[in-house]
DRENZANU-237436 format. One line per field, with one value per residue (C-alpha): residue in three letters; x, y, z. Coordinates in nm, 2 decimals, decimal comma. Layout:
DRENZANU-237436
aa: c(ala ...)
c1: c(X ...)
c2: c(Y ...)
c3: c(Z ...)
This chain:
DRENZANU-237436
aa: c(unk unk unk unk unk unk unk unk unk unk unk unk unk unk unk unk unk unk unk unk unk unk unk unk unk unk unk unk unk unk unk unk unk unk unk unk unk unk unk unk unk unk unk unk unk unk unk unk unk unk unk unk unk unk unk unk unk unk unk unk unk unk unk unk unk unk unk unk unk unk unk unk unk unk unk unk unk unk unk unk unk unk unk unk unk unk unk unk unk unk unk unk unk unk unk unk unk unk unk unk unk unk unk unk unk unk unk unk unk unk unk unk unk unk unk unk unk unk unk unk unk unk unk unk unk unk unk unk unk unk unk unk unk unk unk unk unk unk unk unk unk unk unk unk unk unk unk unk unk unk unk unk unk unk unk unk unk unk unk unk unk unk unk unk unk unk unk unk unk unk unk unk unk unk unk unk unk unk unk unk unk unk unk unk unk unk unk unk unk unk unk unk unk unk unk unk unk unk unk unk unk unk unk unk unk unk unk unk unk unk unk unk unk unk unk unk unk unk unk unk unk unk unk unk unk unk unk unk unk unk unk unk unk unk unk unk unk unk unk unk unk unk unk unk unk unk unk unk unk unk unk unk unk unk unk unk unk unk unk unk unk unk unk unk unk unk unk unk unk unk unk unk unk unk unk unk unk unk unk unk unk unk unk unk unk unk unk unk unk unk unk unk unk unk unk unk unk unk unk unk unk unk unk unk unk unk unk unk unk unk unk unk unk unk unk unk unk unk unk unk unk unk unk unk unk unk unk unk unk unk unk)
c1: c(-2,83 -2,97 -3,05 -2,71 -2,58 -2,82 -2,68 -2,34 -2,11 -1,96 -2,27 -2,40 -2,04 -2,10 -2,44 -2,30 -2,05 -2,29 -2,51 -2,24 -2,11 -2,49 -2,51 -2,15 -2,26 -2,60 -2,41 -2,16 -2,44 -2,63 -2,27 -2,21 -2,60 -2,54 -2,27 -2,36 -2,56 -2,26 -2,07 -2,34 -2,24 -1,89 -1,94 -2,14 -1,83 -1,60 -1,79 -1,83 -1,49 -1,44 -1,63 -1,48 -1,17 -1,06 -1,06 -0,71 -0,55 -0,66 -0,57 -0,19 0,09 -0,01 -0,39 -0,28 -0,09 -0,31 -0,58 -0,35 -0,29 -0,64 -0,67 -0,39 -0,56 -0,89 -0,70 -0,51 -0,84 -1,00 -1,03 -0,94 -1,21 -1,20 -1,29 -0,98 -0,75 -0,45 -0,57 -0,94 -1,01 -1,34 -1,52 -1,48 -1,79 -1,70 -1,40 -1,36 -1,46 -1,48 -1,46 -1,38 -1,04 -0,88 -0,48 -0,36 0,05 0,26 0,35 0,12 0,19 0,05 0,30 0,13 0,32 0,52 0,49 0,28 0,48 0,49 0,55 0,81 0,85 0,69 0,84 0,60 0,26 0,03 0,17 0,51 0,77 1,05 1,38 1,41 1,55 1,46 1,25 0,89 0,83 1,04 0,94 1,07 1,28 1,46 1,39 1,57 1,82 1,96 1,92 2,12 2,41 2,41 2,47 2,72 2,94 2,90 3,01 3,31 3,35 3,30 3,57 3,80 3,75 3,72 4,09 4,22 4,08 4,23 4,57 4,53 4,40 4,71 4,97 4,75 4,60 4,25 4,03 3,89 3,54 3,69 3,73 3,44 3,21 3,36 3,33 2,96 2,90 3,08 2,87 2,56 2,56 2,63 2,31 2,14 2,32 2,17 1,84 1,82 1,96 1,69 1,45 1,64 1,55 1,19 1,20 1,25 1,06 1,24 1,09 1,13 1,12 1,12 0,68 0,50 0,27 -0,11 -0,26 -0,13 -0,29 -0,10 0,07 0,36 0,32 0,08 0,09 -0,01 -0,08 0,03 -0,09 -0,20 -0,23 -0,02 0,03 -0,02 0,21 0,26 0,57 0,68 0,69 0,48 0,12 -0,08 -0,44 -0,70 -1,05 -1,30 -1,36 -1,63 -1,53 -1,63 -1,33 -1,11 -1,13 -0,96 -0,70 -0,44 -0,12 0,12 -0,25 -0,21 -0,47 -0,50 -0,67 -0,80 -0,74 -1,06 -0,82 -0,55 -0,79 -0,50 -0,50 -0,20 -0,05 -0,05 -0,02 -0,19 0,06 -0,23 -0,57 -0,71 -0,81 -1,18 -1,47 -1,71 -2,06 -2,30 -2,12 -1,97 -1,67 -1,28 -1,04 -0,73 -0,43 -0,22 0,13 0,16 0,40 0,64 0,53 0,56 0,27 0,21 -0,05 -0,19 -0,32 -0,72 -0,74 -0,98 -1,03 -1,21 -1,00 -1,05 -0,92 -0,90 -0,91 -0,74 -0,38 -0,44 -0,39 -0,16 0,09 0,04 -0,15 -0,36 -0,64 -0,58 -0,90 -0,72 -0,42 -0,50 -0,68 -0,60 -0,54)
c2: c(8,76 8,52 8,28 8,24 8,19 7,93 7,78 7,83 7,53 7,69 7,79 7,41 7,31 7,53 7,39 7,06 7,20 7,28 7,02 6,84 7,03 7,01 6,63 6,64 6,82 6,63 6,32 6,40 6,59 6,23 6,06 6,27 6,24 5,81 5,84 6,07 5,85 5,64 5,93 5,85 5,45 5,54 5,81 5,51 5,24 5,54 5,54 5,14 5,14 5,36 5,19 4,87 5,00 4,80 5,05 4,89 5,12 5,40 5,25 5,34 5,08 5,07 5,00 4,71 4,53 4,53 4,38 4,10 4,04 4,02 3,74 3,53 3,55 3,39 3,15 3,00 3,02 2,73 2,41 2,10 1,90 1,60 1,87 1,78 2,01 1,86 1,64 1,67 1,70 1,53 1,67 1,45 1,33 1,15 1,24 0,84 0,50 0,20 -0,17 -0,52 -0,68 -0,99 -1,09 -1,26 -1,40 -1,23 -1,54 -1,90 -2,16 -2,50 -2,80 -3,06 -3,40 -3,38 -3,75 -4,03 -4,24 -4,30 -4,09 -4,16 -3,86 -3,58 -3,39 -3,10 -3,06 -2,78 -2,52 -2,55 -2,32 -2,42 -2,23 -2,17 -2,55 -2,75 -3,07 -3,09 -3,40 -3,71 -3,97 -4,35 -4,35 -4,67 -4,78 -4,50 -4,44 -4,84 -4,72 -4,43 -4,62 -4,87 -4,59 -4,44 -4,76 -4,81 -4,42 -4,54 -4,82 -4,58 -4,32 -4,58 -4,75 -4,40 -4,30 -4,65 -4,62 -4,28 -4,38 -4,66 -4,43 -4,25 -4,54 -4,60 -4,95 -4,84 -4,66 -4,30 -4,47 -4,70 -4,38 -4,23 -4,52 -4,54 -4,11 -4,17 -4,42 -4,22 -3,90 -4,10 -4,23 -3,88 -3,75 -4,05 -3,97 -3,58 -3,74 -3,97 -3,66 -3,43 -3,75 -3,80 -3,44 -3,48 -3,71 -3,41 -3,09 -2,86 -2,49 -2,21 -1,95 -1,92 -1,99 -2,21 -2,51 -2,40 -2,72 -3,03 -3,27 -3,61 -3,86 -4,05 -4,40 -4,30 -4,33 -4,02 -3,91 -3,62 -3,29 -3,40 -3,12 -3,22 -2,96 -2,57 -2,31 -1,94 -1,73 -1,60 -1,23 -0,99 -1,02 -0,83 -0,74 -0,78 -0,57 -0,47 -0,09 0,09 0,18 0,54 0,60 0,56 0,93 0,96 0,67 0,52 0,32 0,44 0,54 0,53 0,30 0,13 -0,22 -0,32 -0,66 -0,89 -1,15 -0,86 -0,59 -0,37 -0,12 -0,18 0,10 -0,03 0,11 0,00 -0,18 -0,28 -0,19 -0,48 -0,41 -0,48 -0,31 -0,58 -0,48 -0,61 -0,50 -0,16 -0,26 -0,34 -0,53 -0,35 -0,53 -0,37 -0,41 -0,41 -0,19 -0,37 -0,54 -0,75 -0,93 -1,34 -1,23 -1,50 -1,54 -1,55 -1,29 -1,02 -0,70 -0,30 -0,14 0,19 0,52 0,89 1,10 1,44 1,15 1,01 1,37 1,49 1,20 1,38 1,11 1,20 0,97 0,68 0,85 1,20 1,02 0,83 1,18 1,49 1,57)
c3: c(-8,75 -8,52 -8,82 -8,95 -8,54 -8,53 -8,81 -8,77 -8,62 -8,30 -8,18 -8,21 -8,02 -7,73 -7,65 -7,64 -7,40 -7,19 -7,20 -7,09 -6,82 -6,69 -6,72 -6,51 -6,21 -6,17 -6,19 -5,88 -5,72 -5,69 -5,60 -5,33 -5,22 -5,21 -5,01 -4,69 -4,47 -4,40 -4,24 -3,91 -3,93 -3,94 -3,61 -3,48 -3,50 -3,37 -3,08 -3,03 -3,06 -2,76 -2,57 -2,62 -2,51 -2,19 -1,89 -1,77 -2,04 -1,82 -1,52 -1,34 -1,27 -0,86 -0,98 -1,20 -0,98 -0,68 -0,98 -1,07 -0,67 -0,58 -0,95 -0,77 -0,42 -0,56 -0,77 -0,45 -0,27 -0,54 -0,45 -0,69 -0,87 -0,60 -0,34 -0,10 0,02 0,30 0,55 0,66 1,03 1,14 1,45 1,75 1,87 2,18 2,37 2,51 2,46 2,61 2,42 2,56 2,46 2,43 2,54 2,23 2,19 1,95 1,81 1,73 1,54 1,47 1,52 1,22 1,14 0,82 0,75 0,84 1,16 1,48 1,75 2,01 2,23 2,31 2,65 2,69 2,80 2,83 2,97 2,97 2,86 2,59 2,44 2,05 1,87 2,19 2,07 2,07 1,90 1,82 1,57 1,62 1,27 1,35 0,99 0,83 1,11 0,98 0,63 0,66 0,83 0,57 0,29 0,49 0,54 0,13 0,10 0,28 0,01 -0,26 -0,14 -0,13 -0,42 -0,65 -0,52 -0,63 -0,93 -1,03 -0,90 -1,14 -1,43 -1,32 -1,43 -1,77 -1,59 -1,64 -1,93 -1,83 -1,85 -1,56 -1,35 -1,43 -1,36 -1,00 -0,96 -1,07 -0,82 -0,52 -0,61 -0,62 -0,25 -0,17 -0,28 -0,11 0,23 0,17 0,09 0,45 0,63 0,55 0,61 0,96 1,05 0,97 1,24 1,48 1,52 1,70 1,85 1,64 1,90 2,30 2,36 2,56 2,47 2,45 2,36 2,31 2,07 2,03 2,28 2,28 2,07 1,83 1,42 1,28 0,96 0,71 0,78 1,12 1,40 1,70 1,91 1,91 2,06 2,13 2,16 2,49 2,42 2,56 2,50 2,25 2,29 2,03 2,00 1,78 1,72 1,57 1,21 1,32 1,51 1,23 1,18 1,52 1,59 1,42 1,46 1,76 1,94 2,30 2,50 2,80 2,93 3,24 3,30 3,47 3,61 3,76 3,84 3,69 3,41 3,19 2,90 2,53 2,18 1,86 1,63 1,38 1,20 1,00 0,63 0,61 0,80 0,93 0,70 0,95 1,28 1,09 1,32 1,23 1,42 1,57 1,74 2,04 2,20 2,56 2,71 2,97 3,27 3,57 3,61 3,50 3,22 3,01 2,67 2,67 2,96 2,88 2,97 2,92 2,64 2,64 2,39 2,54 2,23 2,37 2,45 2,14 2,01 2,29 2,12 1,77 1,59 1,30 1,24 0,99 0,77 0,79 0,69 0,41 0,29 0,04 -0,31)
C-alpha cells in the first residue's frame, strides 16, 4: 500500500506543495525580521520632530504680542554702524574763559593805482572820515582829457555828415556803400568816446563805502606805477573783534554765541556776538580764529584797540546755542 502511494503522482504533487508553502513562510518570516529595527529610528525622528517644534505654537495671542513688542524695543534701542545717534553733548569742562581780542573794521580795502601816472590830488589823510563816491585820489589826465575832446568835436562831424549822407541816399544821389561808409565811421568814434570815458574814470577813485583812511601811502605829485598801493581804508561801521580760541571750545560755542570784551583803552566791558568761526584749526597752537560783532554803542572805539574777551558757557546755553561740534554731528 505504501509502495504504490509512493509511487503514485498526487502523492509526489502534494510534497511539492508543501515544500513550497515551507520555503514561503521562511522567506516572509526573514522579511519581516529585516525590517523591525527601523520601527525605533522612526519613534526616534517622531520624537526630534516634537522637539523641534517652535514653542510659539503653544504660546496665546497676548504672549505673542508682548514677544514681538519687546523685538521692536531692542531694535529701536541699536545704534547705527557710525555709532552716532542726534547731536552729541560733550561735558563742559570749564564753565568760562578768558582770551585777548583785537577791534578789527568790518570793512578794509586797499586803494592800488590802476595805471601808471601821476597823481594830482589826494584830499584825505590819516584819519579822516569820507562818504560812499567822495574822491580819494585824482590823477592829472590832461593828456586824455584833450584827447577825448578832440573825438568828441569829430563825433559832432560824423553825426552830421552821416544824416547828410542818408538824405542824399534818400534822393538816389549816393550808392548804399556811400551811406554805409559814413554810418561806419560815425559808430566808430562812438566806441572811441566809450573807450576815453572809461579811461577818464580811471583817473578818479572814488570811495566805495562811508570809512575812514587808515594809512595813507602816496602824496600829491607823484608818478606811480600799476598795481601800486596808495592808500588803505576801513569802513565806518561798527567794529568787529577778532580772537583766537582754543579749538576745544568748539564743542561749546558757535555762531550767535554771546561774549563780552573789556576794552584796555575804555576800561569798559562792551556786549558782542560771534558772527564767524574760521575753517582751519591752527596744528601748532590747536587754536582757531573767531570774528565778533559788536553790539551798539556810544563810545569813539577804534580799530587796533584790544581787550579781555571772555565766553560764560551757562549764557552761551541760556541763548540756546548748540556747539558748532554738536551741530555739525549725527547720523
Amino acid at each position: 500500500m505504501i509502495d504504490k502511494l509512493a509511487s503514485s503522482w498526487k502523492f509526489h504533487f502534494i510534497l511539492r506543495l508543501l515544500a513550497l508553502a515551507v520555503i514561503s513562510v521562511s522567506t516572509y518570516a526573514l522579511l519581516t525580521k529585516g525590517d523591525s529595527p527601523s520601527a525605533p529610528a522612526q519613534d526616534v525622528t517622531a520624537e526630534m520632530k516634537a522637539e523641534d517644534t517652535p514653542p510659539a505654537a503653544h504660546l496665546t495671542l497676548s504672549e505673542i504680542k508682548s514677544r514681538q513688542q519687546e523685538k521692536a524695543e531692542d531694535l529701536a534701542d541699536m545704534k547705527p554702524a557710525n555709532g552716532n545717534v542726534g547731536l552729541t553733548e560733550y561735558p563742559v569742562e570749564e564753565d568760562s574763559i578768558t582770551v585777548d581780542g583785537v577791534l578789527v573794521p568790518k570793512k578794509e580795502t586797499v586803494i592800488s593805482s590802476s595805471s601808471d601816472g601821476k597823481i594830482s590830488n589826494i584830499p584825505l589823510e590819516n584819519g579822516d572820515h569820507f562818504k560812499k563816491n567822495d574822491v580819494l585820489v585824482r590823477y592829472d589826465c590832461a593828456d586824455l582829457e584833450a584827447e577825448a575832446e578832440m573825438i568828441g568835436m569829430q563825433k559832432q562831424l560824423t553825426e552830421t555828415k552821416s544824416k547828410n549822407v542818408a538824405q542824399l541816399f534818400k534822393l538816389d544821389i549816393i550808392s548804399d556803400i556811400d551811406r554805409l561808409g559814413a554810418q561806419t565811421e560815425d559808430k566808430q568814434l562812438a566806441a572811441k568816446i566809450k573807450m576815453y570815458e572809461a579811461r577818464l574814470n580811471d583817473c578818479i577813485i572814488r570811495a566805495e563805502f562811508d570809512g575812514v583812511v587808515t594809512k595813507r601811502l602816496a602824496n600829491e605829485g607823484e608818478y606811480t606805477r600799476t598795481d601800486r598801493v596808495l592808500m588803505e581804508v576801513a569802513s565806518g561801521d561798527p567794529l568787529n573783534i577778532e580772537f583766537l580760541l582754543p579749538s576745544k571750545w568748539l564743542r561749546w560755542i558757535n555762531v550767535g554765541a554771546p561774549i563780552t570784551i573789556d576794552i584796555n583803552e575804555t576800561g569798559r566791558t562792551y556786549n558782542a556776538k560771534i558772527i564767524r568761526i574760521y575753517g582751519a584749526v591752527d596744528p601748532v597752537s590747536q587754536s582757531i580764529q573767531i570774528r565778533a560783532a559788536l553790539d551798539s554803542y556810544q563810545d569813539l572805539l577804534l580799530s587796533g584797540m584790544s581787550g579781555k574777551v571772555t565766553i560764560d558757557v551757562p549764557a552761551v546755553k541760556k541763548e540756546g546755542i548748540i556747539g558748532y561740534l554738536s551741530a555739525h554731528s549725527g547720523p
